[in-house]
GUSE-416070 format. One record per residue (C-alpha): residue in three letters; x, y, z. Coordinates in steps of 0.5 Angstrom, whole numbers, plus 500, padded with zeros to 3 digits. Last residue first. Layout:
BEGIN
 res  px  py  pz
 Ala   X   Y   Z
...
END
This chain:
BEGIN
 res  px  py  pz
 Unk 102 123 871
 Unk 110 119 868
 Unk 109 112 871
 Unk 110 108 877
 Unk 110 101 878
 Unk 105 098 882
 Unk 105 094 889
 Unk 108 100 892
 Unk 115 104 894
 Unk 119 097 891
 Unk 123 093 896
 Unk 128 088 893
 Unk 134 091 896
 Unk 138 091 890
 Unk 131 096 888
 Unk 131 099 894
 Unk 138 101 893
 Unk 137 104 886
 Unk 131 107 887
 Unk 135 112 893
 Unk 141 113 889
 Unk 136 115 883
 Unk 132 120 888
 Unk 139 122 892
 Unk 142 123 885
 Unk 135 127 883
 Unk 136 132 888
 Unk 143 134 885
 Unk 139 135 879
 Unk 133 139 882
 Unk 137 144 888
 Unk 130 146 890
 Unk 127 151 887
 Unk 119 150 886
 Unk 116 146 881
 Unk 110 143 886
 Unk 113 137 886
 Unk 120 139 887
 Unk 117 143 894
 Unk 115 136 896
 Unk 122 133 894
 Unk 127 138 898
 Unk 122 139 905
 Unk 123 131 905
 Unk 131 131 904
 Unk 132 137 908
 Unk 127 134 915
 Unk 132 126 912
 Unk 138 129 913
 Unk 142 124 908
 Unk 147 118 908
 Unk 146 115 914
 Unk 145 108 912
 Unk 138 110 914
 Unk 137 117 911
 Unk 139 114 904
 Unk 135 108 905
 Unk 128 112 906
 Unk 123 110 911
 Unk 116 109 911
 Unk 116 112 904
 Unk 109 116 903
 Unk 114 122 901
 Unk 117 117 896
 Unk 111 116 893
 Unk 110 124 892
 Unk 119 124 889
 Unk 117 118 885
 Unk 110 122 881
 Unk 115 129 880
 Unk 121 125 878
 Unk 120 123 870
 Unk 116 129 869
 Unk 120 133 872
 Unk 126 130 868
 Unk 121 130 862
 Unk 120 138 863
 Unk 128 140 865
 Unk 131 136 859
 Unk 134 143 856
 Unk 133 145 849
 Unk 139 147 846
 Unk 142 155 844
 Unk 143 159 839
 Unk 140 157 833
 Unk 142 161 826
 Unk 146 156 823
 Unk 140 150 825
 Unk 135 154 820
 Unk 140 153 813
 Unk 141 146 814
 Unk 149 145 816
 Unk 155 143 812
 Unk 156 151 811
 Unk 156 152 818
 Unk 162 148 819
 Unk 169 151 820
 Unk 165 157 823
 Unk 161 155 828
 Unk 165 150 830
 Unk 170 157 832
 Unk 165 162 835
 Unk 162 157 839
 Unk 160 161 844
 Unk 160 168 842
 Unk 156 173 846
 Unk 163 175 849
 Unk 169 170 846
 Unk 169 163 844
 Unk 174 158 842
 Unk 179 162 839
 Unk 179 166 845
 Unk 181 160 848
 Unk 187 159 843
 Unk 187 152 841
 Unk 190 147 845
 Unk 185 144 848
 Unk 183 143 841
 Unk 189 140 837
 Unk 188 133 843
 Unk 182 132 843
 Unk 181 132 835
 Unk 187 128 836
 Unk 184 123 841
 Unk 177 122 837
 Unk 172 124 843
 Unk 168 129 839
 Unk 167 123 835
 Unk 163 120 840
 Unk 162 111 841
 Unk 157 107 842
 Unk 161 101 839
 Unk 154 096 841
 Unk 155 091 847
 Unk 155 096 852
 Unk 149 100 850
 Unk 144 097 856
 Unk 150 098 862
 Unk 151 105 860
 Unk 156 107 855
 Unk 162 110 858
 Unk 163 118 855
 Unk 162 120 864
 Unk 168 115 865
 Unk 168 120 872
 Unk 175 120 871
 Unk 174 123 865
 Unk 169 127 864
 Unk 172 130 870
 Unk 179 131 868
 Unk 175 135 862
 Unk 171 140 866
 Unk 178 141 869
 Unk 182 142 863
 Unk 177 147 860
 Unk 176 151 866
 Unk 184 151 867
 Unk 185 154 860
 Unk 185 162 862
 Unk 190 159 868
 Unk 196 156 863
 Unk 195 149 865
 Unk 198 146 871
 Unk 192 147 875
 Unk 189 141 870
 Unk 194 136 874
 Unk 189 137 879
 Unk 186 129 880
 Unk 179 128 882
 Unk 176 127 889
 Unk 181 131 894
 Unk 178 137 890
 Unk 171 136 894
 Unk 176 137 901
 Unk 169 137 905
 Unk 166 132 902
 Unk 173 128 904
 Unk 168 122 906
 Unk 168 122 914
 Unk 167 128 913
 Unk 161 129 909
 Unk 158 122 912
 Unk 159 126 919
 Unk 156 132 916
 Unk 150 129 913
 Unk 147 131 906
 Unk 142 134 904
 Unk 145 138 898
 Unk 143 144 899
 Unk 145 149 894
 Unk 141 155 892
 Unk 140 158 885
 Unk 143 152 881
 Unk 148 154 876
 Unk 146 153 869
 Unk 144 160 868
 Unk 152 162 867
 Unk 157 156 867
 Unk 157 153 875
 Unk 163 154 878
 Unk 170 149 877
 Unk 175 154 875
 Unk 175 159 881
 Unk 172 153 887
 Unk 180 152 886
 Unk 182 158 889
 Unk 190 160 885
 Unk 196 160 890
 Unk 199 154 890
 Unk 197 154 881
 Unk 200 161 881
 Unk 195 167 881
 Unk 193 168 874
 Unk 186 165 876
 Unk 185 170 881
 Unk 186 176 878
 Unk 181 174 873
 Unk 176 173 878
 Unk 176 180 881
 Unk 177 182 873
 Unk 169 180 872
 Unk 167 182 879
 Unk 170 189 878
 Unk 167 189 871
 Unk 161 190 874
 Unk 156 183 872
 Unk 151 182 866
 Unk 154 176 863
 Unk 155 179 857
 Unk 156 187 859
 Unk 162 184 864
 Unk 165 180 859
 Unk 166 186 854
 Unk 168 190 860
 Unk 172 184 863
 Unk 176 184 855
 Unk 177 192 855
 Unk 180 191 862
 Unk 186 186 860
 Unk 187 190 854
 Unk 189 195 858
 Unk 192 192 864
 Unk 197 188 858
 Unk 201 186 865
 Unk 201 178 861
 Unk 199 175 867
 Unk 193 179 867
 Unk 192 179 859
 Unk 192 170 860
 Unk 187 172 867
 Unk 181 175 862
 Unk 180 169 859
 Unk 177 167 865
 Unk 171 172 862
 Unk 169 164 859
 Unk 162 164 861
 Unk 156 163 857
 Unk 161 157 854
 Unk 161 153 848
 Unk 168 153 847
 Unk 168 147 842
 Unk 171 141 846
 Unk 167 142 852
 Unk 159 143 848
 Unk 162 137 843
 Unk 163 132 849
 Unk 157 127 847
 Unk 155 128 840
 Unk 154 121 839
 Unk 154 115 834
 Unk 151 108 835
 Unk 155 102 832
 Unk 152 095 831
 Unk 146 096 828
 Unk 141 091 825
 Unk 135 096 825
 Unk 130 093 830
 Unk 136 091 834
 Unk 138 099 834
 Unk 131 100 836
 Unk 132 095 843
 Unk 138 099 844
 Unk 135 105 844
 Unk 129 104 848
 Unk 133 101 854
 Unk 138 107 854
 Unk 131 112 855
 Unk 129 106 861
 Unk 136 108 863
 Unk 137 115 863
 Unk 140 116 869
 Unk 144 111 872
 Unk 145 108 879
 Unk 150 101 879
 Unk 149 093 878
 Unk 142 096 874
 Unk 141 102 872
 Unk 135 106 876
 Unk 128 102 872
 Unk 124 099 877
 Unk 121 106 880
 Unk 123 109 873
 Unk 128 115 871
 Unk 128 119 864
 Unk 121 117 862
 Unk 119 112 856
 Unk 113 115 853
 Unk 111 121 855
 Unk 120 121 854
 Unk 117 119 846
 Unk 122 116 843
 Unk 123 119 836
 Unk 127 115 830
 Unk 128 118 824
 Unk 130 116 817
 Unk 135 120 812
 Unk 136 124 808
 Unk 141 129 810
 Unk 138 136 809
 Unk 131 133 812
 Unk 134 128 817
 Unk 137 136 820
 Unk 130 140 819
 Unk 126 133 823
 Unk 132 133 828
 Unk 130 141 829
 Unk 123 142 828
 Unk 124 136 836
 Unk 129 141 839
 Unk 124 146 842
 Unk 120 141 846
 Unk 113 143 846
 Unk 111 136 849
 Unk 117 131 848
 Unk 122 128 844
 Unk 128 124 844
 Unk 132 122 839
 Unk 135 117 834
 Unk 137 118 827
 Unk 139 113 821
 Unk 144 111 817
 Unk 145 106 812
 Unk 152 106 808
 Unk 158 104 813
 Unk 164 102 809
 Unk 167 109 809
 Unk 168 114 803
 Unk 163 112 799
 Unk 162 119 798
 Unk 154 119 800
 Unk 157 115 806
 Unk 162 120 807
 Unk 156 126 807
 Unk 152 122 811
 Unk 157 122 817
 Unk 159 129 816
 Unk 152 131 817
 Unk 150 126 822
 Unk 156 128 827
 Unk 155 135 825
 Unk 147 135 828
 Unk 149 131 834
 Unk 154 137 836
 Unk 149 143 833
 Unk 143 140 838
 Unk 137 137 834
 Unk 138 132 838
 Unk 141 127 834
 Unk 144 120 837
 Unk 147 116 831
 Unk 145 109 829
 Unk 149 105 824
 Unk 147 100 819
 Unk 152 094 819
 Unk 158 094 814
 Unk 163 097 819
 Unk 168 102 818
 Unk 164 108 820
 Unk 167 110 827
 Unk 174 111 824
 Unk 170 116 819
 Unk 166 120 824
 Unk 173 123 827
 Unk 177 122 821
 Unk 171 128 819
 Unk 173 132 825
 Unk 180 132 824
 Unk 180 135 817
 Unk 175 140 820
 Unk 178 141 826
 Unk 185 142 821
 Unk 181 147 816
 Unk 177 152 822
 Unk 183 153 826
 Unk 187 154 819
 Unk 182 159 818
 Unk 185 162 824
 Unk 192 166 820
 Unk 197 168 824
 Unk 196 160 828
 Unk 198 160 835
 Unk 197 152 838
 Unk 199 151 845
 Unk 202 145 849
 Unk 203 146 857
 Unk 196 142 859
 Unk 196 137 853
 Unk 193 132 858
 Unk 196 126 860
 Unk 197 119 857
 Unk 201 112 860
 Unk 199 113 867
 Unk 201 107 871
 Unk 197 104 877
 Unk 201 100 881
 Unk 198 093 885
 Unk 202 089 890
 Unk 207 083 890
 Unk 205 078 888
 Unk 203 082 881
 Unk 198 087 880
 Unk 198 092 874
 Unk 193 097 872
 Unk 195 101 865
 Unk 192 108 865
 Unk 190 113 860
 Unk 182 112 862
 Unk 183 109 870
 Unk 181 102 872
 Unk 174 101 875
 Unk 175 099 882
 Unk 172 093 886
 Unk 174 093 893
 Unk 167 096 896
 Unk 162 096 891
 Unk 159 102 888
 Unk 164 102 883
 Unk 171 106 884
 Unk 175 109 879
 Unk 173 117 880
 Unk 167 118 884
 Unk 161 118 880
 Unk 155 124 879
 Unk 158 130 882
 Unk 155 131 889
 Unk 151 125 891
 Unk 155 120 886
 Unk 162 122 890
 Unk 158 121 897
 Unk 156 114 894
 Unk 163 113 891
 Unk 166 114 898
 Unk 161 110 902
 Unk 163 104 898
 Unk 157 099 900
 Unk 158 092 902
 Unk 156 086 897
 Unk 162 083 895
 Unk 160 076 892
 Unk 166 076 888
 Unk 163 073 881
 Unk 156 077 883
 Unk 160 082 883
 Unk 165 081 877
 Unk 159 078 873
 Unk 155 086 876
 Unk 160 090 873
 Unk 161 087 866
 Unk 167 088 862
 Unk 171 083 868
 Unk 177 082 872
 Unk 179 079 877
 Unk 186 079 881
 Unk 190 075 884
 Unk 195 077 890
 Unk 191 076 896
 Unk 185 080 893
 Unk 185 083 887
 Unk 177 085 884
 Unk 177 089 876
 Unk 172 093 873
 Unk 174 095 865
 Unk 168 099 860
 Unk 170 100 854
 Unk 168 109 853
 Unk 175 110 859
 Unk 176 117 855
 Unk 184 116 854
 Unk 183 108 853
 Unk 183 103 858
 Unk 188 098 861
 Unk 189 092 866
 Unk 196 090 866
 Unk 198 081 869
 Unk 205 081 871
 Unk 209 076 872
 Unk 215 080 869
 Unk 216 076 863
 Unk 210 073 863
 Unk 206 080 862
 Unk 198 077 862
 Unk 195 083 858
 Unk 188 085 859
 Unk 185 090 855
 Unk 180 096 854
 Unk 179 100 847
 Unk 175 106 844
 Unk 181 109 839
 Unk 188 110 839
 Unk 194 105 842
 Unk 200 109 841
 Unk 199 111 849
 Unk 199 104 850
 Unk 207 104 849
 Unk 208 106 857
 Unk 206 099 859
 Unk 211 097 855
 Unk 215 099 849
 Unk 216 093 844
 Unk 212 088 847
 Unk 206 093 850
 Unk 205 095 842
 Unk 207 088 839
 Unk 200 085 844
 Unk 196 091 842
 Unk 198 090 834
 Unk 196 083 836
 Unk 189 084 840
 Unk 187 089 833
 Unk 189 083 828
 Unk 194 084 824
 Unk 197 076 826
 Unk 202 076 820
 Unk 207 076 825
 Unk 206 081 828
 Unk 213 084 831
 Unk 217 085 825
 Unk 211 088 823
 Unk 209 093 829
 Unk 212 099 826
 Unk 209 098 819
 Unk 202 095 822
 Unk 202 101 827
 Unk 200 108 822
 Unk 195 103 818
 Unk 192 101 825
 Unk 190 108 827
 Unk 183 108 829
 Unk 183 102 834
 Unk 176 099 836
 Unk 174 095 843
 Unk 174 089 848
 Unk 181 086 847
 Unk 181 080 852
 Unk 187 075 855
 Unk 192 079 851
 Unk 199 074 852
 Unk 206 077 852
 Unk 212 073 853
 Unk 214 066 852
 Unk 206 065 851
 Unk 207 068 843
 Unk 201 068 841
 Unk 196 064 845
 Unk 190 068 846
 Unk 190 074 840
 Unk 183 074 838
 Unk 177 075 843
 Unk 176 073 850
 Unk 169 076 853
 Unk 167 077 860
 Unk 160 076 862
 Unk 162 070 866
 Unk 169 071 870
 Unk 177 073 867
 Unk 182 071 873
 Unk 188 073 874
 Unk 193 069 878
END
């Protein structure tokens, strides 16, 4: 039987319709109501509720009609019919769902630490740590061993007689979009764009929007001001929230973008409130950023909102690669060699590289999917790649774990893509499985949503030619121009975004001296971490030496996290930014 546990919320469309189909919870916002009630109608009942057009969508066409269902949403539907009870999120996973089965019943809940604490599971999951360690999170796992999160685009359904996991949307991978004349790119993106910010502004409350002074944030709050000046949406206060620090390159730019738009800015000082803290590294599970989340929660109490708007998802969606010469394999595969050459040496004198490399690499994506290196589509883009890559972690944890087939821990329907745009497939399947668009715990009772993450808008620019995107010393060749007429004349010419490096070495350097006068450290003692590489790695990141730091700070904020579960602390004081 299913049980909801404290922390959960039952909202409407309880009890309609026993016979059949209940919604034991609706957590969420659907964008596309007016294209469902006229199809759902004979169905609803005049119940237009978001929960009913749920519960008619899964009566009319099953678990597979979830796929009809768009905007941020979880649900828990109890199938009468088939004894079933189906747990379900949205394509990107932003409404959080947990859920625990054992003999036959299933737990679930919206809050990770009401299911835990409801379960009493306590054991560490070693597969999610080694995927915490090395990509940030493990695909439908928690920290917690038997509670899982359910997958984006699936449908969860447990009955007596066991638990599949359905898949109700898969990525556009064989759909592409060829248009003779590209101002038809820039028209449906801003067309698309504008639905994106618009669906996320029906409210009558004040909104927050993120603004970073990045042209993802900026475009945001730029189509948002421009519809509530219209009267187009129902929203008509906005305000702006960032984070600043000393010398950051971004703080001119937020005040450039408030400015053109006319509206009030809120400025966190990272000096302030620090990326990561001793006592602060999440709650139920490790995350970053926790005490900045914090910050922002508290400022939209301070103004009323209930809906805070990001630009997370841009840099993916728009092409804003330093190096996309993957391009090259679509000429490859086409045995156009000429063209094919003339693009690797465009690429080459970009990325500084011989052009025997550039094409090197090509060639290899355009092998046939069995035969095509993974590692090919997932390095590091340009300078972000670390310059060494000691990870610390032990061999037998790697092991026993699967590390060592890192391909193992995500899904690889992206290699069915054309082999030009597997990158983008595989940076997106990762996004998502890893439910990196998911509020963390402090926002997660506000509508902190991305437009960038509108399923039509995902779904037209994935299938947009790459070149389209983003060509040699052009990343964001398309945004840039479909929407710089809409920015402030100074934010047409910026090239690239301040990076967090400073508040992050800030934030850490003072917990990584601490923890080097630790007696022990969890992560060595629960056989996680090599405790001679981890020490070497946290005293060369105190004095600003290379050390592989963001993957360091996983090991450091894994490391906080299980003390603080623990109740153990590095001091009698907590720590601050020195």
């Amino acid at each position: 039987m299913p049980t909801n546990v404290p922390g959960l919320s039952v909202t409407d469309g309880r009890g309609r319709h026993d016979d059949r189909v209940e919604i034991l919870h609706w957590d969420g916002r659907l964008d596309n109501r007016d294209d469902l009630l006229p199809r759902l109608r004979d169905s609803l009942q005049g119940d237009t509720g978001n929960a009913a057009i749920a519960r008619a969508a899964y009566e009319r066409w099953g678990a597979d009609g979830l796929v009809h269902l768009i905007g941020d949403w979880s649900v828990v539907i109890r199938d009468k019919v088939n004894h079933t009870t189906v747990l379900a999120s949205d394509f990107a996973g932003v409404r959080p769902l947990y859920y625990h089965v054992q003999g036959g019943r299933v737990r679930w809940s919206s809050r990770l630490q009401s299911l835990v604490e409801a379960t009493g599971v306590s054991e560490l999951d070693e597969q999610y740590v080694a995927g915490f360690l090395t990509f940030g999170g493990c695909p439908n796992r928690t920290p917690y061993q038997g509670i899982y999160s359910v997958p984006p685009g699936h449908a969860v359904c447990v009955s007596s007689e066991g638990t599949s996991v359905r898949r109700f949307w898969a990525m556009p991978v064989g759909d592409a979009i060829r248009f003779q004349d590209e101002r038809r790119y820039e028209e449906q993106l801003r067309s698309l764009f504008r639905e994106a910010v618009a669906v996320r502004l029906q409210t009558r409350s004040p909104v927050l929007a993120e603004l970073s002074g990045g042209l993802d944030s900026s475009s945001v709050v730029c189509v948002a001001t421009d519809l509530m000046r219209s009267g187009a949406v129902g929203a008509s206060s906005l305000t702006g929230v960032g984070f600043v620090w000393r010398n950051s390159l971004d703080e001119p730019f937020m005040r450039e973008v408030e400015t053109h738009c006319g509206i009030e800015g809120v400025h966190i000082s990272t000096h302030d409130v620090p990326l990561v803290a001793e006592t602060e590294a999440g709650g139920a599970m490790p995350e970053p950023f926790q005490p900045l989340r914090t910050s922002v929660a508290a400022t939209a109490s301070r103004f009323g909102a209930k809906t805070v708007l990001t630009g997370q998802n841009g840099d993916l969606m728009l092409g804003n690669w330093f190096d996309d010469s993957l391009q090259v394999a679509a000429s490859l595969r086409r045995l156009s060699l000429g063209r094919a050459f003339e693009e690797a040496l465009a690429w080459s004198k970009i990325l500084r590289l011989p052009v025997y490399r550039v094409l090197w690499r090509a060639l290899q994506a355009a092998l046939p999917p069995t035969l095509s290196p993974a590692a090919v589509y997932a390095s590091a883009d340009g300078s972000y790649a670390p310059k060494k890559i000691e990870t610390s972690l032990v061999p037998g944890f790697s092991s026993r774990t699967g590390l060592s087939e890192p391909g193992s821990f995500f899904s690889n329907d992206w290699m069915q893509a054309p082999p030009e745009r597997r990158r983008y497939f595989h940076a997106l399947t990762a996004m998502l499985e890893l439910r990196m668009l998911q509020p963390a715990e402090p926002l997660q009772h506000l509508d902190y949503t991305h437009p960038f993450a509108h399923r039509p808008l995902v779904e037209f620019l994935m299938t947009v030619p790459t070149d389209v995107l983003c060509r040699p010393g052009e990343p964001r060749r398309l945004m840039r121009s479909a929407f710089s007429e809409m920015w402030p004349p100074r934010l047409r010419a910026r090239r690239s975004k301040g990076l967090f490096n400073a508040p992050w070495q800030e934030a850490l350097r003072p917990v990584a001296r601490a923890l080097l006068n630790a007696k022990q450290l969890q992560v060595v003692e629960r056989g996680f971490i090599n405790l001679t590489s981890v020490l070497s790695r946290m005293e060369r990141l105190t004095v600003g030496l290379e050390c592989n730091e963001s993957q360091l700070r996983q090991i450091i904020l894994l490391e906080l996290w299980l003390r603080n579960r623990a109740g153990e602390g590095l001091s009698g004081r907590v720590l601050r930014a020195a």
